[in-house]
C-alpha positions as CSV (number, residue, x, y, z in Angstrom):
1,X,50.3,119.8,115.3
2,X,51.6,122.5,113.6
3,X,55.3,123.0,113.2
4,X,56.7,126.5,114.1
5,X,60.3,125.6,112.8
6,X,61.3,127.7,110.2
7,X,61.6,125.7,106.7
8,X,65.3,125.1,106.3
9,X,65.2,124.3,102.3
10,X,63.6,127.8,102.0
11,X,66.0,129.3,104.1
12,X,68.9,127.7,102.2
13,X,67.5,128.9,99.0
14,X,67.2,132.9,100.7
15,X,70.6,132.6,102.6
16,X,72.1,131.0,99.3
17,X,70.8,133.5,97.0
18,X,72.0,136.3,99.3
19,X,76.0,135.1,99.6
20,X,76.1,134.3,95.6
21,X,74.6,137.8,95.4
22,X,77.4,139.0,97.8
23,X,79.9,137.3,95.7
24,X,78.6,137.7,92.1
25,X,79.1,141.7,92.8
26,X,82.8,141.8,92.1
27,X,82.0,138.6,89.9
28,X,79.9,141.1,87.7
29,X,82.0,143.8,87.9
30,X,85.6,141.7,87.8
31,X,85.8,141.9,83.8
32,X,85.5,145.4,83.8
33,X,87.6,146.0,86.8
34,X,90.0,144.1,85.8
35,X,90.8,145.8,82.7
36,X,89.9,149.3,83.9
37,X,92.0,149.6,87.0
38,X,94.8,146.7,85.9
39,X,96.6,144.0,87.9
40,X,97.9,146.5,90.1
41,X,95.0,148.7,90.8
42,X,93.4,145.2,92.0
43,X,96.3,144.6,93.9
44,X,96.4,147.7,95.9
45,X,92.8,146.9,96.6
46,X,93.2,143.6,97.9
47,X,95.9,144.5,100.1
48,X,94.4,147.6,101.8
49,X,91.3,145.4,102.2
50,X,93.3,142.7,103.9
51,X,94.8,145.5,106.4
52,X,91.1,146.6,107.3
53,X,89.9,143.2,107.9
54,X,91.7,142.7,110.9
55,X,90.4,145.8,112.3
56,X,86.7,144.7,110.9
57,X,87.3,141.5,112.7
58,X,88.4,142.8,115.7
59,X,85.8,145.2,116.0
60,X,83.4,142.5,115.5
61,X,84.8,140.6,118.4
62,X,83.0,137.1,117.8
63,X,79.3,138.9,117.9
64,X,78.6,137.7,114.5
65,X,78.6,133.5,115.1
66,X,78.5,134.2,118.9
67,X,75.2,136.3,118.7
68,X,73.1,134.3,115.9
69,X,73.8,131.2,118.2
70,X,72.8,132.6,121.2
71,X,69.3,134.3,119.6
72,X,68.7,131.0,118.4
73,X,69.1,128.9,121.5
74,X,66.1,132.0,123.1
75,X,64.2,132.4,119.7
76,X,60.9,130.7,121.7
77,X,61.2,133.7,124.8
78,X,60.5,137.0,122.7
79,X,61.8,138.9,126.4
80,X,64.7,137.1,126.5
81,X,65.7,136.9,123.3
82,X,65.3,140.8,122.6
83,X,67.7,141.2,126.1
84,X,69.9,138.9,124.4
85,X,70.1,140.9,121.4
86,X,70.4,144.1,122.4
87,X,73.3,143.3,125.0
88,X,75.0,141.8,122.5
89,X,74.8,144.9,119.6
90,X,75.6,147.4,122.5
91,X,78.9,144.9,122.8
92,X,79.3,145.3,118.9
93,X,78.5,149.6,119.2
94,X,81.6,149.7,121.8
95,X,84.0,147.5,120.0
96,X,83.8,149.2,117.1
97,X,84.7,152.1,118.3
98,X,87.3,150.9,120.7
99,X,88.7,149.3,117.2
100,X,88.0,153.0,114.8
101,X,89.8,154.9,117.3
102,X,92.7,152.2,116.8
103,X,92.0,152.5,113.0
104,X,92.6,156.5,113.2
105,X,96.2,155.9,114.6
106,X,97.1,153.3,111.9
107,X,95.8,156.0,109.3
108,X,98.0,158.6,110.9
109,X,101.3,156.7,111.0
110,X,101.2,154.9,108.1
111,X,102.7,156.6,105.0
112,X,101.6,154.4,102.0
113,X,97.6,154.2,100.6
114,X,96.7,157.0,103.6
115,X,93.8,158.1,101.0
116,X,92.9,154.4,100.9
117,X,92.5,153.5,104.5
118,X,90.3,156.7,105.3
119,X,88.3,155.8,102.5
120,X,88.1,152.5,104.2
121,X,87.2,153.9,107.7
122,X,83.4,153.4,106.6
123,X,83.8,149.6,106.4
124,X,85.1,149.7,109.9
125,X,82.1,151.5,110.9
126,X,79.7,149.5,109.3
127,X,80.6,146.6,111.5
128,X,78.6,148.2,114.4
129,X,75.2,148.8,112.3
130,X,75.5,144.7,110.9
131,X,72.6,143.0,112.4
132,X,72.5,140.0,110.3
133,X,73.3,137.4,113.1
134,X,69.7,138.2,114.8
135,X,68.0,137.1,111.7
136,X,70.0,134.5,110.5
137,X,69.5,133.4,114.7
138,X,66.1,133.7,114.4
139,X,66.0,131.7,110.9
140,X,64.3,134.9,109.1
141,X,66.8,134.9,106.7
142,X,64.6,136.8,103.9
143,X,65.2,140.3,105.7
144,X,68.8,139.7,105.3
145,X,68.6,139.2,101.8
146,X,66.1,141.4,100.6
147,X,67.6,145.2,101.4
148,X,71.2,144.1,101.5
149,X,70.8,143.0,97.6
150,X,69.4,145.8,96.9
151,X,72.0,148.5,98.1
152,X,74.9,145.5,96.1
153,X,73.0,146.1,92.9
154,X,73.0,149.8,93.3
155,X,76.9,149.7,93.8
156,X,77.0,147.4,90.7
157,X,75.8,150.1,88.9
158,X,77.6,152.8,90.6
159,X,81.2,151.0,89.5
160,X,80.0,151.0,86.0
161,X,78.8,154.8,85.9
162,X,82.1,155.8,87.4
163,X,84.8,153.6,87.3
164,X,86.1,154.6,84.1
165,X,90.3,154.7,84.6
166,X,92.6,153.7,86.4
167,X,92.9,156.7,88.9
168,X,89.3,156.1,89.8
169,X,90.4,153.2,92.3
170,X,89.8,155.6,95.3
171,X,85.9,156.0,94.5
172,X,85.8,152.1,93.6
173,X,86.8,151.7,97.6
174,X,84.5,154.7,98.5
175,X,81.7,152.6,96.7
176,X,82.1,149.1,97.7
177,X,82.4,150.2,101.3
178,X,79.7,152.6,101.1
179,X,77.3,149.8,99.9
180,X,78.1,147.8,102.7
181,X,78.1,150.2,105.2
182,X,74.4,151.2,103.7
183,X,73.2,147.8,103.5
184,X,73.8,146.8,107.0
185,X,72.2,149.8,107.8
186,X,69.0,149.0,105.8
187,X,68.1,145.7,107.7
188,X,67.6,148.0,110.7
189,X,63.7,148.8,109.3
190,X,63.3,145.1,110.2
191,X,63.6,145.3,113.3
192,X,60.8,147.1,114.5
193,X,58.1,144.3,115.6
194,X,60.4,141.6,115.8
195,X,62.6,143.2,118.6
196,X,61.5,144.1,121.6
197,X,62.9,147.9,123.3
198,X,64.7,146.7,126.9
199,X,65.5,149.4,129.3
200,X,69.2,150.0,129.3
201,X,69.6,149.3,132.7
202,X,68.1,145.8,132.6
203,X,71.2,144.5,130.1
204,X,74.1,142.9,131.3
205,X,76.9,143.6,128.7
206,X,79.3,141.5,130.7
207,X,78.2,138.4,130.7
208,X,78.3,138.5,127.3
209,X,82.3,139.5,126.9
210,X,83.9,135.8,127.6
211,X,82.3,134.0,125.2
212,X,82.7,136.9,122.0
213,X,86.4,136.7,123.3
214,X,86.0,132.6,122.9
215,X,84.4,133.4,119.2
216,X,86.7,136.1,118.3
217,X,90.3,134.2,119.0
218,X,89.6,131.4,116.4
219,X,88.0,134.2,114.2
220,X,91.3,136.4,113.7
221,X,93.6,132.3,113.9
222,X,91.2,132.2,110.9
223,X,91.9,135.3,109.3
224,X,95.2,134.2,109.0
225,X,95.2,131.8,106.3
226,X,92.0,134.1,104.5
227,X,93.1,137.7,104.9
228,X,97.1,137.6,106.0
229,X,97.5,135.1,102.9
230,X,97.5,139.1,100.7
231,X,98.7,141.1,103.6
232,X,102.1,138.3,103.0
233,X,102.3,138.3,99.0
234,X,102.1,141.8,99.3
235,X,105.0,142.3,101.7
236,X,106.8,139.5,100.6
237,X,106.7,139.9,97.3
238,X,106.8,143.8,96.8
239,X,104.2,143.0,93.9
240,X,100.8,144.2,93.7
241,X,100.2,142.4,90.7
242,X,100.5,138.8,92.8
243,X,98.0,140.3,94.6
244,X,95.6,141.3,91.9
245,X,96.3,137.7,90.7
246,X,95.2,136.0,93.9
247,X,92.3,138.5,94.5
248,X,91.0,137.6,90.9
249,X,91.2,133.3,92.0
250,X,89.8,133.6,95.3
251,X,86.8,135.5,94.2
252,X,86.6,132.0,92.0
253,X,86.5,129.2,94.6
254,X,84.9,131.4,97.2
255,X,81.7,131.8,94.6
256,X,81.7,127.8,94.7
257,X,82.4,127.4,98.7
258,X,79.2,130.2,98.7
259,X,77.1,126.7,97.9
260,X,78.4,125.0,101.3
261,X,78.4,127.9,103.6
262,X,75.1,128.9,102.8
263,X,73.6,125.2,104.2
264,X,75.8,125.7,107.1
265,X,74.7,129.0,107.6
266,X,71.2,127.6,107.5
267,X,71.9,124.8,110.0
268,X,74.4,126.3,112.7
269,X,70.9,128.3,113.5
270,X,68.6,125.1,113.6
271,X,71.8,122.5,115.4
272,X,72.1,125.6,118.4
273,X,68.3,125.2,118.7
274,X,68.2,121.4,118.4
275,X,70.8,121.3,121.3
276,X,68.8,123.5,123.5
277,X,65.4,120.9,123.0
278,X,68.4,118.2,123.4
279,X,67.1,116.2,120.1
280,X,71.1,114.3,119.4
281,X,69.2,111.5,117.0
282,X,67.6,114.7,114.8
283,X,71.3,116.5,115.2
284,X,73.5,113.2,114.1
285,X,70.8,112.5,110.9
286,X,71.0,116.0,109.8
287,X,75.0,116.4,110.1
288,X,74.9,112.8,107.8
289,X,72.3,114.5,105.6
290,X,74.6,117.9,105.3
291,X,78.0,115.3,104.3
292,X,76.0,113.6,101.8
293,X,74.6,116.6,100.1
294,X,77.8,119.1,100.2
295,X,79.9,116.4,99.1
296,X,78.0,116.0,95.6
297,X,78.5,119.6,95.4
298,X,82.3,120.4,96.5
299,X,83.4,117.5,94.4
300,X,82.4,117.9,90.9
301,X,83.1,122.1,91.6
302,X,86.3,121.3,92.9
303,X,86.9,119.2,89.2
304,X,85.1,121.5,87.3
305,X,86.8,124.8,88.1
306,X,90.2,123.0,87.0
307,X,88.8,122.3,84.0
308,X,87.7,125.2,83.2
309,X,89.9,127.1,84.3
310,X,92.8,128.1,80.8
311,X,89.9,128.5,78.9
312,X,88.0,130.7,81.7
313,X,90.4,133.1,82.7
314,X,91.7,134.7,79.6
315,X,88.0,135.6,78.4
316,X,86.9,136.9,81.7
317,X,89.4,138.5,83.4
318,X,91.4,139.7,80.6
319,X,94.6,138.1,78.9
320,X,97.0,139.9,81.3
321,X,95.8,137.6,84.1
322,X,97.1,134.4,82.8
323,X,99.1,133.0,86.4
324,X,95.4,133.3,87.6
325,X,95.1,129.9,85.9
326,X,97.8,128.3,88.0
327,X,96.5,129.6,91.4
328,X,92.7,128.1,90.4
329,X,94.9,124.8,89.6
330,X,96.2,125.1,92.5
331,X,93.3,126.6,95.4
332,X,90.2,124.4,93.8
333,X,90.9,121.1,96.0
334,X,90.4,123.6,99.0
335,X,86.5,123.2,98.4
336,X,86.3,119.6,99.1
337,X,88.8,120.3,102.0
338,X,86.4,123.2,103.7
339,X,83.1,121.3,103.1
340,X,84.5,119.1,105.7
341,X,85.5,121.6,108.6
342,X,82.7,123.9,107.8
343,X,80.0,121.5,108.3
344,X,81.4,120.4,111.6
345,X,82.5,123.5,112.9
346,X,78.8,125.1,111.8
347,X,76.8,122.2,112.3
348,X,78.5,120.1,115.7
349,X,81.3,122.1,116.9
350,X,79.9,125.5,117.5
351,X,76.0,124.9,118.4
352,X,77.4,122.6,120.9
353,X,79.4,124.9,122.7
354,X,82.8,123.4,121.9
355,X,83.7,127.0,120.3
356,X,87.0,127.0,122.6
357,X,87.8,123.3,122.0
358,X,87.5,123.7,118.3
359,X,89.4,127.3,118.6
360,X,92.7,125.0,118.9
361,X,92.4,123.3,115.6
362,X,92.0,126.8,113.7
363,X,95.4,128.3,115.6
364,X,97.1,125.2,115.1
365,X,96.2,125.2,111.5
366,X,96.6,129.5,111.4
367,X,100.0,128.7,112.9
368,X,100.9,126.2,109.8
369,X,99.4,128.4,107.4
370,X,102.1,131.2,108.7
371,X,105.1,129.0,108.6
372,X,103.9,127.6,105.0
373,X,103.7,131.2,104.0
374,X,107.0,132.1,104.8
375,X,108.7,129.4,102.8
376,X,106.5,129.6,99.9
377,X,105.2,133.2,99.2
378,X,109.4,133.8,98.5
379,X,109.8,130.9,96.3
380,X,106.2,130.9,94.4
381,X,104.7,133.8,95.3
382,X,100.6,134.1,95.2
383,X,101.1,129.9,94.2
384,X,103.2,129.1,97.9
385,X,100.2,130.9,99.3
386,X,97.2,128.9,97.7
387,X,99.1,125.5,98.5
388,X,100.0,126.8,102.2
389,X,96.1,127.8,102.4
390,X,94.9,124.2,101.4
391,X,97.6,122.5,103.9
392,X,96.5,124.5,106.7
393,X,92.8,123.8,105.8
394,X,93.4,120.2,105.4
395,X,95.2,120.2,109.3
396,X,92.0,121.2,110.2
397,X,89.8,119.3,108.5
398,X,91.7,116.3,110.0
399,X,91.8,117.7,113.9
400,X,88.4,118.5,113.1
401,X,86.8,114.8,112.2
402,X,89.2,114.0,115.5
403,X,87.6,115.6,117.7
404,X,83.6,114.3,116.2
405,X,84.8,110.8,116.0
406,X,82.0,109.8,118.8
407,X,79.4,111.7,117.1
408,X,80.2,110.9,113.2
409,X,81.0,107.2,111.8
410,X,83.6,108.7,109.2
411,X,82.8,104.9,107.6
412,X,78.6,106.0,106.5
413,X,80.3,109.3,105.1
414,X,83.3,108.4,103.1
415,X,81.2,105.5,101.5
416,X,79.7,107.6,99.0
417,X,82.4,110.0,98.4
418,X,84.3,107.1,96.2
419,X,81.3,107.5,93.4
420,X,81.3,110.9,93.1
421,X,85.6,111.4,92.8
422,X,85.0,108.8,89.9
423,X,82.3,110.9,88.4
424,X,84.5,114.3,89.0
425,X,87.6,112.7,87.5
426,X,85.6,111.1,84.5
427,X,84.1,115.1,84.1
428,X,87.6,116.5,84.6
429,X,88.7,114.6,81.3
430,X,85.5,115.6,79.5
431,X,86.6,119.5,80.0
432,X,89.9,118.6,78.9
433,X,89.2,117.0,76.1
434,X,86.1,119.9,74.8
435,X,89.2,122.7,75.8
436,X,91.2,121.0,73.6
437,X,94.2,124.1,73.5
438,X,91.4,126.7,73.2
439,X,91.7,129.5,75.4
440,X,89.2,133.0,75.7
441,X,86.1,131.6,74.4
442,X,82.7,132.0,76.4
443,X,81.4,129.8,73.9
444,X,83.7,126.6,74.7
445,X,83.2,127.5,78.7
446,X,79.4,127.3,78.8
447,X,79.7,124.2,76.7
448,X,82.3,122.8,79.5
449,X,79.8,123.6,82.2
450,X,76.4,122.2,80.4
451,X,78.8,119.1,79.6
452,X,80.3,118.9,83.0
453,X,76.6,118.8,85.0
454,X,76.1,116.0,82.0
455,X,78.8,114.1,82.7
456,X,78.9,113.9,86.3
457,X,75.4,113.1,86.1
458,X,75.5,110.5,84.1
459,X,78.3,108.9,86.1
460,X,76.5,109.2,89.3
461,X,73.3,107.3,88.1
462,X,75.2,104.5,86.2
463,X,77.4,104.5,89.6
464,X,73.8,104.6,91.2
465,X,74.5,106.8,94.0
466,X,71.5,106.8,96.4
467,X,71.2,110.8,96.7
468,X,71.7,111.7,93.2
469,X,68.4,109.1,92.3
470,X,66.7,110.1,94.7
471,X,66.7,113.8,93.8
472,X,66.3,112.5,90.0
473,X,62.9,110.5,91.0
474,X,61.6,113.4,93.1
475,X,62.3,116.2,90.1
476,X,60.8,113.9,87.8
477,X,57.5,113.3,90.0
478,X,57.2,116.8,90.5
479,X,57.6,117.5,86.5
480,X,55.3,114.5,86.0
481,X,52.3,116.5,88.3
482,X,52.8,120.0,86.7
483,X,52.5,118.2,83.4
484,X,49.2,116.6,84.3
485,X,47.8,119.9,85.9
486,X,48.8,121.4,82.8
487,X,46.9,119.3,81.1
């Protein structure tokens, strides 16, 4: 019998190649950036990006995690699933303009970065053209990669032909929203054949509002502790420059968290459709599958960005961003920490349907994340703010694994997890000890990072953790047959 079920391993590899992609634009582009438009050029960036965030988010409204679960759950009824999606984008098309006219008053009576925010008006309208959710519902998640990438690399290339001092940080925004505004508009030429036209009057918008409102209230608890984080250092501290710092480290970590969201990505699509066939045995062995795969990951990245980290920064981001070292020190153990609530919030929480359950964890932890803020940002700045983050992360990580405690034995998945901090702390010293006071040479970080996956290798087979042989035995079988066919 032939299986219809998308690959997932393929799908990981598209929708993982598509977020590093998203990332490694300003990860391209950072050096230059950095030293072009300054600390405070960065800053000013950051922080008018924060402000149109929440406006992104709220125009949004949930459709994004509501809508790819719900496509999904109906991917096997073409009808129902191209009513589903249409109702839902029509939600989007109102919201965002609901939120743009919103957006317009803020512009007006606001009397700092005015030329910013209209610039940044396009990224509020591009919410309403991003379609990404149907695809990544449906599992196709090559279209989302494909013309997306394209329209990044063409801003990657825009930044360098034009970004050329510091009073060019207006057309830096114009271009980085203009790329996303464009590439959410591209994936529209996918649709055609995949999505079926549904007369207007056959949708039912409101059945769709209560549960975007049940998606969208944990969305904007999470945006505080990911976006209000810069909209506080900013305020707080009067400094742009804190800002520029922070901006430069997050971009860091979230390039490593990329890894785990792209897997959960994958399988909050594939766990919504497992619940709809009602297949709990498949579910459970593939959450204990996700643990023991993302923890071999977050762990030794966690390690090995604090290892790298004096060495790293000077070189790439210039010499002026040396506190940037402090906040990596500081934000790295949030990996490990988010591996944990992502995989059960994408993966158990959500496809389930316990969206409003799980929505209390977030506001209790977006709640702790404010309070943190306000007695840290004042005393540490950008630093206060990285350790609140990871607090209010931790919180709920913990309510999290709560609330799955008759789904998960937290026994089967912290049994491994003693191996692998071994292997990261033995790797931690071996990046120490190659740094060895050097700082601002590429040279000595690649030969941390080929050293590191050495290391931690290593470690993990004389440790002889089951996953890390297994994957050894398989890559050497599949060497071992393209050797003999080569022969």
């Amino acid at each position: 019998m032939k299986n219809n079920n998308p690959s997932i391993k393929k799908n990981y590899i598209y929708n993982t190649l598509y977020q590093i992609f998203t990332l490694i634009t300003p990860l391209i582009t950072a050096p230059y950036i950095s030293r072009v438009l300054g600390a405070e050029g960065v800053g000013i960036q950051s922080y008018t990006n924060s402000i149109a965030t929440y406006f992104t988010l709220a125009a949004a409204l949930g459709t994004a995690q509501y809508g790819q679960r719900e496509i999904a759950m109906h991917r096997d009824d073409p009808h129902e699933c191209s009513k589903t999606f249409w109702e839902i984008e029509v939600l989007s098309i109102i919201s965002t303009i609901i939120v743009t006219f919103i957006w317009c008053i803020w512009i007006v009576i606001t009397s700092q970065y005015k030329p910013y925010y209209i610039t940044l008006t396009i990224l509020v309208l591009a919410v309403a053209f991003d379609i990404s959710w149907y695809f990544a519902g449906k599992e196709q998640f090559q279209y989302i990669v494909l013309k997306n990438a394209a329209f990044k690399l063409i801003g990657i290339i825009l930044l360098f032909v034009f970004i050329k001092k510091c009073d060019d940080l207006l057309l830096y925004i114009f271009i980085l929203s203009t790329s996303q505004f464009l590439g959410n508009l591209s994936m529209w030429t996918y649709l055609k054949g995949s999505c079926e036209k549904v007369p207007l009057k056959q949708l039912n918008i409101k059945r769709h509002v209560k549960q975007t409102f049940a998606y969208f209230i944990p969305t904007i608890a999470t945006s505080v502790y990911t976006v209000l984080d810069k909209t506080m250092i900013g305020v707080i501290t009067n400094d742009v420059k804190e800002n520029g710092y922070y901006e430069q480290a997050t971009k860091i970590v979230k390039m490593a968290e990329t890894l785990i969201f792209s897997l959960n990505t994958v399988m909050s699509s594939r766990m919504s459709y497992l619940y709809s066939q009602d297949k709990y045995d498949e579910i459970k062995e593939k959450i204990y599958k996700s643990f023991d795969f993302l923890m071999m990951l977050s762990i030794p990245l966690t390690f090995g960005i604090i290892g790298v980290a004096n060495n790293f920064v000077p070189w790439f981001f210039g010499r002026d961003y040396g506190p940037v070292v402090y906040l990596l020190y500081t934000m790295a153990p949030i990996i490990v920490v988010i591996t944990i609530s992502n995989i059960l919030g994408s993966q158990y929480l959500t496809p389930s349907g316990q969206r409003v359950r799980s929505s209390k964890a977030i506001i209790i932890g977006a709640v702790t994340n404010f309070m943190l803020n306000s007695l840290l940002i004042p005393q540490w700045g950008a630093v206060g703010a990285t350790i609140a983050s990871v607090i209010s992360e931790l919180v709920i990580s913990c309510i999290y694994m709560y609330m799955s405690v008759n789904v998960i034995h937290w026994s089967n998945v912290l049994a491994t997890m003693w191996k692998r901090l071994i292997a990261g702390g033995i790797m931690l010293a071996g990046l120490f000890a190659i740094e060895n006071s050097h700082t601002g040479s590429i040279a000595i970080t690649l030969l941390q990072i080929v050293a590191g996956i050495g290391i931690y290798s290593i470690c993990l087979a004389l440790l002889k953790d089951e996953l890390f042989l297994m994957i050894f035995k398989q890559s050497a079988n599949k060497a071992k047959k393209k050797i003999c066919h080569g022969s």
